[in-house]
C-alpha positions in Angstrom: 36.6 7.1 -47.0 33.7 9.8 -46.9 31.0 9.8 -44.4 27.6 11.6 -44.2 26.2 11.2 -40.8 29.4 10.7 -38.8 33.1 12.7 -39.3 36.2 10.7 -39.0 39.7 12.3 -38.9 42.7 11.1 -38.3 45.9 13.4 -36.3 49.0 12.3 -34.7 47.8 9.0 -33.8 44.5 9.7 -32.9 41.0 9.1 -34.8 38.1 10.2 -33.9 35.0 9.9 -34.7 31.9 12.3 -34.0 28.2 11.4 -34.7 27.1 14.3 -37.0 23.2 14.4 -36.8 22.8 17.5 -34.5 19.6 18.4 -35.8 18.1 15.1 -34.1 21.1 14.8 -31.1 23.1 12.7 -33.2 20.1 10.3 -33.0 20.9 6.9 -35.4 19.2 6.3 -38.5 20.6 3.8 -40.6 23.3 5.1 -42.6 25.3 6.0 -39.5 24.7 3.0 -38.1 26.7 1.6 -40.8 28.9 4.4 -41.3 30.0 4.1 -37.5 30.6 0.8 -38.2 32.7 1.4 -41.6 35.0 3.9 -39.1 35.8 1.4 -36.7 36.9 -0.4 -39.5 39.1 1.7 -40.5 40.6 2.6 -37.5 41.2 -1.3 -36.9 43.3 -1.4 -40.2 45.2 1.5 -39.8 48.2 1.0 -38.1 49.2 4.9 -36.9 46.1 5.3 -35.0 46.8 4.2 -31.3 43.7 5.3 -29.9 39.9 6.4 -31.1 37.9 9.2 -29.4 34.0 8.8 -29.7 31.9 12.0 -29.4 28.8 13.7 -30.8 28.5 16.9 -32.2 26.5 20.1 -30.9 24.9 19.4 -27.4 24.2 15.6 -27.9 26.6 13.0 -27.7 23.7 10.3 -28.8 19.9 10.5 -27.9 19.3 6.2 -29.4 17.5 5.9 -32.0 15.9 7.9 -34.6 11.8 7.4 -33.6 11.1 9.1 -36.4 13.2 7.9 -39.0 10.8 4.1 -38.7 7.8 5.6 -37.8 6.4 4.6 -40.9 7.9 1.1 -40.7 5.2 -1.0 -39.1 6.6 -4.1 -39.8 10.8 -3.2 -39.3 12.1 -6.0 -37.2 13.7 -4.8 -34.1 15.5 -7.8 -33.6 17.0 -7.6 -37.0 17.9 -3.8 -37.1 20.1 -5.3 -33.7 21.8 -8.1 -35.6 22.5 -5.5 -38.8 23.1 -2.0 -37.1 24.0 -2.3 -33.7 25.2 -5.4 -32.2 28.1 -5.0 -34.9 29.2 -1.8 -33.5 29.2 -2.8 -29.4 31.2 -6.0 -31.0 33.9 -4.1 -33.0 34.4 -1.4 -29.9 35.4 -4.4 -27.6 37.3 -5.8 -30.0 39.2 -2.9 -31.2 42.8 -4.0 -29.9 42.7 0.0 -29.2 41.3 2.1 -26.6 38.3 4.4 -27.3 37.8 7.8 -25.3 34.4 8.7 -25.1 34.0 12.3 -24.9 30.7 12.4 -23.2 29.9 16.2 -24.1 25.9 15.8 -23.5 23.2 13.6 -23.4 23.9 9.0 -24.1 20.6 7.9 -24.2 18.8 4.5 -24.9 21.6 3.1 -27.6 23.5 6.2 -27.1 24.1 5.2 -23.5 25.1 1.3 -24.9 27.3 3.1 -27.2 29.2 5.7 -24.2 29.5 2.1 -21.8 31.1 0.3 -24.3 34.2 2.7 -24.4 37.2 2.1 -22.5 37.0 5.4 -20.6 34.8 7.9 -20.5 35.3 12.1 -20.2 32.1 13.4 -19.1 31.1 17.6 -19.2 29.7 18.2 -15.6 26.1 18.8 -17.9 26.5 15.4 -19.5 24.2 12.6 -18.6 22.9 8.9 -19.3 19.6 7.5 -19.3 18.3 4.2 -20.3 15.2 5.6 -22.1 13.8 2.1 -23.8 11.3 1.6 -21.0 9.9 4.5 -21.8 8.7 3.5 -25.1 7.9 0.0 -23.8 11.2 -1.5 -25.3 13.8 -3.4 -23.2 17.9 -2.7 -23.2 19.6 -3.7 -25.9 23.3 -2.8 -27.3 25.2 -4.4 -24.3 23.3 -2.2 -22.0 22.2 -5.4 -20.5 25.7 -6.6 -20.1 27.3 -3.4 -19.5 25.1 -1.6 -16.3 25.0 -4.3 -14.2 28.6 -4.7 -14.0 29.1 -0.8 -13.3 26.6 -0.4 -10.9 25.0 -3.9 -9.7 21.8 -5.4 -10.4 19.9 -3.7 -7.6 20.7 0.2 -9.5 20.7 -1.8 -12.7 17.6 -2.7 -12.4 16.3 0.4 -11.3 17.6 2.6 -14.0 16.2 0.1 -16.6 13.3 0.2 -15.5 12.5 3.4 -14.3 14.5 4.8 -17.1 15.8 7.2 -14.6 18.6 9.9 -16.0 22.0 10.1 -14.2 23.5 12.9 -14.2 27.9 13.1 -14.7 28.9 13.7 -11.5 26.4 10.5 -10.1 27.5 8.7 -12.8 30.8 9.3 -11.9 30.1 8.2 -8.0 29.0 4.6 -9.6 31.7 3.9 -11.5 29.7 4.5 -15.0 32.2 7.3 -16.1 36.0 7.8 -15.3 36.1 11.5 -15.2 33.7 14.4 -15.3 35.2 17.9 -16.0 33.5 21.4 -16.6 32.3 21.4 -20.2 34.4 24.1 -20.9 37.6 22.0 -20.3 35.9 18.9 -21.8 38.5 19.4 -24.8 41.6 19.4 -22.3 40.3 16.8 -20.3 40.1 14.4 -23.2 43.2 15.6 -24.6 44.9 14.3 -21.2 44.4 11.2 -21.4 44.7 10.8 -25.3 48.2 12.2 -24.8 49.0 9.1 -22.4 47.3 6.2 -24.9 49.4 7.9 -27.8 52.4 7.0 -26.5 51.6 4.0 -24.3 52.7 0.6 -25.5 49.3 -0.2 -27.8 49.8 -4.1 -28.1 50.3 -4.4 -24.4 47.2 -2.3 -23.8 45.4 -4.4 -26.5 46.3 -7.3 -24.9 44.9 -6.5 -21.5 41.6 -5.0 -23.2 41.2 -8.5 -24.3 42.3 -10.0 -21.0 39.9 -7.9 -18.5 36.8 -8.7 -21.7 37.9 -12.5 -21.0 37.7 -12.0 -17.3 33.7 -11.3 -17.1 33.1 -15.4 -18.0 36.3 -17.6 -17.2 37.1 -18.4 -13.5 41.0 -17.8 -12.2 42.6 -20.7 -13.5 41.4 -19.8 -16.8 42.5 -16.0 -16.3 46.0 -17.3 -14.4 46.5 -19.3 -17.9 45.5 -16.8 -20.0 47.6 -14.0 -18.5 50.7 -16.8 -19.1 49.9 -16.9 -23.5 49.3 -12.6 -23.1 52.5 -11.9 -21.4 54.5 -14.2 -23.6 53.4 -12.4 -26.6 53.9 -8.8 -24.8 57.6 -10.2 -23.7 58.4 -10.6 -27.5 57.2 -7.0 -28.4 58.8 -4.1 -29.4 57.8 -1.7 -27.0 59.0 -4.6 -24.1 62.5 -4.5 -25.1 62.1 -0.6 -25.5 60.6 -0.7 -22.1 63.6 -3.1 -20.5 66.3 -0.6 -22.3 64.6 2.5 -21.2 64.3 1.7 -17.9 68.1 0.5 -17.6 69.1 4.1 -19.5 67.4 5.9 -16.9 64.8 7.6 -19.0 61.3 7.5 -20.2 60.5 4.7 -22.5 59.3 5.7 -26.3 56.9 3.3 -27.1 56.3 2.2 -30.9 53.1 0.4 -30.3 54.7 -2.6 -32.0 
């Protein structure tokens, strides 16, 4: 599959994907909207990726997007270039039964900021930072931004860095629980490389499983998580990488995990 606006490889178990508009900050127009969504397709169906890393080339990782690309589209619905472009991406991230690494190496801003809180984990580079920049062109969030903030930071910060549009720097962002790590940018690389190492050989169905589970958890009370944990760990107790687990662990020895 060849790509224009985004680059997609695939090494030892590990795609990733970079947003390849640098000349704009890796700003969306439509084509990698859809190519985005075309490569997390891909790294659905293919079975020796067990885990996707999500960047941005040059010193962006995504400024939203393109103003300039619709600026002669007067009458472009907003609400369908959602439905088309981006609400397809947020849904395929969460749904990828595989975790995805951001590697935060610059600016997330407007649906560049949806697209960094919709990984699983995010690296940042100490000169990273987020912003929720729609207010500033009198839109509102969109993306899962609405969804996503609030449950990171509360509705009181939420709120302000909606509508204030106020930037957050890595290491703040990192205090409120928006990122999991922030690293100088010069070790960015290694930093992401740490924890890629652990998800490529970490037991990718139970992992998938629980990425469902903790998505579930934000609308069901206990009883409907206590049940729900019941059907996940009876489908995790018939995989491969349990009876691995179970044999290792008797042997004495670290556990080589199949992701099966």
């Amino acid at each position: 599959m060849s790509f224009e606006c985004i680059l997609y490889t695939v090494e030892a178990g590990v795609a990733t994907i970079t947003l390849n508009r640098p000349d704009v900050f890796n700003a969306f127009n439509d084509q990698q909207s859809y190519e985005l969504q075309d490569a997390l397709k891909q790294a659905k169906r293919d079975a020796e990726v067990r885990v996707v890393v999500l960047t941005g080339a040059g010193k962006a990782f995504c400024s939203g997007q393109d103003l300039k690309a619709i600026a002669q589209s007067e009458n472009r619905s907003l609400s369908e270039s959602l439905y088309k472009r981006y609400n397809p991406i947020i849904k395929a991230m969460r749904e990828l039964p595989k975790p995805i690494v951001c590697r935060l190496n610059g600016v997330a801003a407007g649906a560049g900021c949806s697209l960094a809180l919709a990984s699983d984990m995010i690296i940042a580079a100490e000169n990273a930072s987020l912003i929720e920049v729609f207010v500033n062109v009198g839109l509102v969030l969109d993306s899962g931004s609405s969804y996503f903030l609030p449950r990171l930071v509360g509705s009181a910060r939420a709120f302000e860095l909606s509508t204030m549009g106020s930037k957050v720097s890595a290491q703040k962002a990192l205090e409120w629980g928006m990122v999991n790590r922030v690293v100088p940018a010069e070790e960015l690389d290694a930093g992401v490389e740490e924890v890629v190492a652990y998800y490529r050989q970490a037991p990718t169905k139970a992992i998938a499983l629980m990425k469902t589970m903790l998505n579930k958890s934000f609308h069901s009370d206990l009883d409907t998580m206590l049940e729900y944990e019941a059907y996940c760990q009876e489908i995790a107790g018939r995989s491969e990488d349990y009876k691995e687990g179970v044999k290792a662990f008797n042997e004495k020895r670290k556990p080589e995990f199949k992701g099966r």
